[in-house]
N, C-alpha and C positions, 0 to 999 in steps of 0.2 A: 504494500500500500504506500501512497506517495508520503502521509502522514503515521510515521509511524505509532503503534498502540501506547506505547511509552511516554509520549510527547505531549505536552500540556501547552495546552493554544487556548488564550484567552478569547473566549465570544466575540469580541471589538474586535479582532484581527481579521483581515483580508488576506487569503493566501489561494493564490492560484493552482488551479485543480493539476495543473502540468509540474507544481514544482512538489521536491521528495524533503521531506522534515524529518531528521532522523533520529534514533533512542535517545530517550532523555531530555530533546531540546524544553525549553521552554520558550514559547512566543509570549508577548505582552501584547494589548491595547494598543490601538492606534498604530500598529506594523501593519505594513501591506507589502507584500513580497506578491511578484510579479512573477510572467511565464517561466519553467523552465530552471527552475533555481535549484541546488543539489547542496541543501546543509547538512552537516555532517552530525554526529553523536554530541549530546552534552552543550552545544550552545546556548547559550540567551539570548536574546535579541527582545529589549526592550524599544518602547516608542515615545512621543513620535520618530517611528524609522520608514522610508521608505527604500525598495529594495528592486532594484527593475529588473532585467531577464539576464537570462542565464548565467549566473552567477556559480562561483564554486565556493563554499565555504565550508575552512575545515572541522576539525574536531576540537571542542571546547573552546570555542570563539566567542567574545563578551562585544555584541553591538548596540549601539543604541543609549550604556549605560549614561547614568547622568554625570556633567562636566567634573572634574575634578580641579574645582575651583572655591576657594574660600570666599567668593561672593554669591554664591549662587544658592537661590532660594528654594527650589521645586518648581522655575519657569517651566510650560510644555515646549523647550526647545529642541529642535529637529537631528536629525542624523538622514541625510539622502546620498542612496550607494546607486551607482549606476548602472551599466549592463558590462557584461561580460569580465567580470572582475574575479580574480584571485585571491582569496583570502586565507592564509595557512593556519594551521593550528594555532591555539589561544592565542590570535589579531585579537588586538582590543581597539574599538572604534567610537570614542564618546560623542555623545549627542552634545550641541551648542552651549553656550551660556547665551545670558540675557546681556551682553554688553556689547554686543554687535546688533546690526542692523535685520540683519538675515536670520540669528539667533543659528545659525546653521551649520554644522561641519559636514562637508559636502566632499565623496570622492565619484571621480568621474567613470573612465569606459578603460575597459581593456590594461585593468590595472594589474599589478603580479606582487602580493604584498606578502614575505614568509612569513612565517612562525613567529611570535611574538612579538610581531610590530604592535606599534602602539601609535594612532592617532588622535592627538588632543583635542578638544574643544576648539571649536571653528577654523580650523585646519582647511584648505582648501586644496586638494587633491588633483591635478588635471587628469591625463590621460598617457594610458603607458606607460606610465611609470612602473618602477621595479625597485624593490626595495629588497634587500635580503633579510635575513635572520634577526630579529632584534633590533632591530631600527627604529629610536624612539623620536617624536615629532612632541612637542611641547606644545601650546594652543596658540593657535592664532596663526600656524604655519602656515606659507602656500610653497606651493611643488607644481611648477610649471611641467608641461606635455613631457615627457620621453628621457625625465632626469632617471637617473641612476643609483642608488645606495649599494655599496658595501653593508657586511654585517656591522653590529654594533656602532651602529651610526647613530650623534647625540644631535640634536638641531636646537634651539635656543626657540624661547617664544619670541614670534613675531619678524620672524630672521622668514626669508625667503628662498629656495632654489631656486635657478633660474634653467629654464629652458635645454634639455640634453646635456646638463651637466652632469659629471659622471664622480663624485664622492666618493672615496676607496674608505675600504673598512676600516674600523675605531677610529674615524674623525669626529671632530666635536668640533662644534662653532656657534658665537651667538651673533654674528654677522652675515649678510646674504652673502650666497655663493651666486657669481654671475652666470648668465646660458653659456654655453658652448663650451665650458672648460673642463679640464680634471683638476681636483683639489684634494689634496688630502692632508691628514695631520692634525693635532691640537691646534685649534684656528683655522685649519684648512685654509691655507695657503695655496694659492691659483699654482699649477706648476704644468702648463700649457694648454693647449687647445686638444678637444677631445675630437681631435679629426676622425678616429674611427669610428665612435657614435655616431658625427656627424654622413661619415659615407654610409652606414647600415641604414640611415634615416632616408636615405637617397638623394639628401643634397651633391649637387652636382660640383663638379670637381672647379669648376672657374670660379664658382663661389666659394667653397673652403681656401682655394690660393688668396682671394682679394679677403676672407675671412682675417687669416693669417697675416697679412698687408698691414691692417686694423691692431690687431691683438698688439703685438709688436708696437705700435703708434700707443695705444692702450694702455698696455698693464706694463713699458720698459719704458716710457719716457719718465725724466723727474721735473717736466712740467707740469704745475697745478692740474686738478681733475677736470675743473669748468673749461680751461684752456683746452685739456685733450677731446672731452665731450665737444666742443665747438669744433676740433679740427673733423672729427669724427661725422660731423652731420653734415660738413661741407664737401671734404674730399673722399668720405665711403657714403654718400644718397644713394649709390646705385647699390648698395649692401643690405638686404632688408635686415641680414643678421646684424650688421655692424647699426643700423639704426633702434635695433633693439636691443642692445649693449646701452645708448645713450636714454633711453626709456627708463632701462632695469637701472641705472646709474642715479638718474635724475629722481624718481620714485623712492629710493631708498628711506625707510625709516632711521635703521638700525646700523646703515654704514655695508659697505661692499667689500669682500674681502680681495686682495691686489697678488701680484705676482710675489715669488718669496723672492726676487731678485730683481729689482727696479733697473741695476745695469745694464 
C-alpha cells in the first residue's frame, strides 16, 4: 500500500494517492505532498509543509519542524520543497520564522541533499544543488542554482552561495562565497575558478576564457572593490557571468569572501 499501516497521517493532510509513506512516518496538519513522492521509514514531516512531485526522501528525515530560533513564537510558518529533490537520511528541513516576509524556507527542483544536512529557517534553496554529508546551512541562507558542498560544510547565517560554486569539504564561512569559484578552508578562501562545474553546466568555452579574463581583473587586482566592480560592468557587459559577479558583489550583506592571494 502507498500508505503504509504503521504510518500516522493526520486528517488535515493532503497526500497524493500516487505517493508511498512509509513505517512509522508521521505526517502532521496542513502537509500536502504531491504526485509520486517515495518517503522512507520513520520521518516526520510537520506543517505548514508543502511537498511537490516526485520526490525521494530518506529514512528518518525531520521536515517541516519549527524554526530553531529564540524568537519564535508558534507562527504557522511555511516549509515549500519542490519537485524532484533528494533528501538522504535524517535531512532536517525547518519551516520559516516570522521575521521574514515570506515566513518561508523554500528549497527548489532537482536538489541532491545527503545525510544529515540540515537547513535552517528561511534558507532559500535554488536548484541542483548538491550538498554532501553533513552540511549545515544556518537561517536565513540562500544557495544559488548548481553550487556544490563538500561534506561537513559550516555556512554562517545570512552568508550567501553564489551560483556553481563549488565549496570542498570542512569549510566554514560567515561571509558569501561568490558564483563560479572553488573555495575552500576556515573562511573559504576563493582559490580559482571552478571551470569544471562550469563546463558540466555547459557553458561554452569562449565564455569561461572571457570568465577567467574577469576573475583575474576580480579577485588579483589590489585596486579598491567599487573600482574593480566598475571596471567589471564596463569592459566584461558582454559577460553575463562576469555581470553577475558585480550583482552578487554589490548585494552583499555580510561581505564577499576574495582570493587567498591578491598578487
Amino acid at each position: 500500500m502507498p500508505i503504509h499501516s504503521t504510518a500516522i497521517i493526520d486528517p488535515k493532510a493532503q497526500i497524493d494517492a500516487s505517493s508511498e509513506v512509509g513505517p512509522y512516518c508521521v505526517v502532521g496538519a496542513d502537509v500536502i505532498i504531491g504526485k509520486d513522492n517515495r518517503i522512507g521509514p520513520h520521518t516526520v514531516i510537520e506543517g505548514p509543509t508543502t511537498i511537490g512531485e516526485a520526490n525521494r526522501i530518506g529514512n528518518h528525515a525531520s521536515l517541516g519542524a519549527p524554526p530553531q530560533d529564540l524568537g519564535y513564537k508558534g507562527e504557522p510558518t511555511k516549509l515549500a520543497i519542490g519537485n524532484r529533490n533528494f533528501l538522504g537520511d535524517y535531512v532536517q528541513l525547518s519551516r520559516g520564522s516570522s521575521k521574514t516576509e515570506t515566513q518561508t524556507t523554500t528549497i527548489g527542483d532537482d536538489n541532491f541533499l545527503m545525510a544529515y544536512c540540515h537547513v535552517g529557517h528561511d534558507c532559500k534553496i535554488g536548484n541542483r544543488v548538491i550538498a554532501a554529508n553533513s552540511v549545515q546551512l544556518a537561517g536565513h541562507v540562500t544557495v544559488e542554482d548548481r553550487a556544490v558542498f563538500g561534506g561537513l560544510v559550516a555556512i554562517h547565517q545570512f552568508a550567501r552561495v553564489g551560483k556553481l560554486a563549488m565549496v570542498s569539504g570542512g569549510s566554514v564561512t560567515s561571509l558569501d562565497i561568490p558564483p563560479y569559484v572553488k573555495a575552500f578552508g576556515f573562511g573559504c578562501a576563493v582559490h580559482g575558478l571552478n571551470a569544471v562545474g562550469l563546463e558540466r553546466a555547459g557553458v561554452a568555452r569562449d565564455k569561461i576564457k572571457r570568465l577567467r579574463e574577469a576573475y583575474k581583473l576580480l579577485f588579483r587586482s589590489s585596486e579598491t572593490l567599487e573600482t574593480l566592480l566598475a571596471k567589471l560592468e564596463t569592459d566584461f557587459a558582454d559577460s553575463e557571468e562576469a555581470q553577475h559577479w558585480v550583482k552578487f558583489f554589490r548585494e552583499t550583506r555580510r561581505g564577499v569572501v576574495r582570493d587567498r592571494d591578491p598578487k
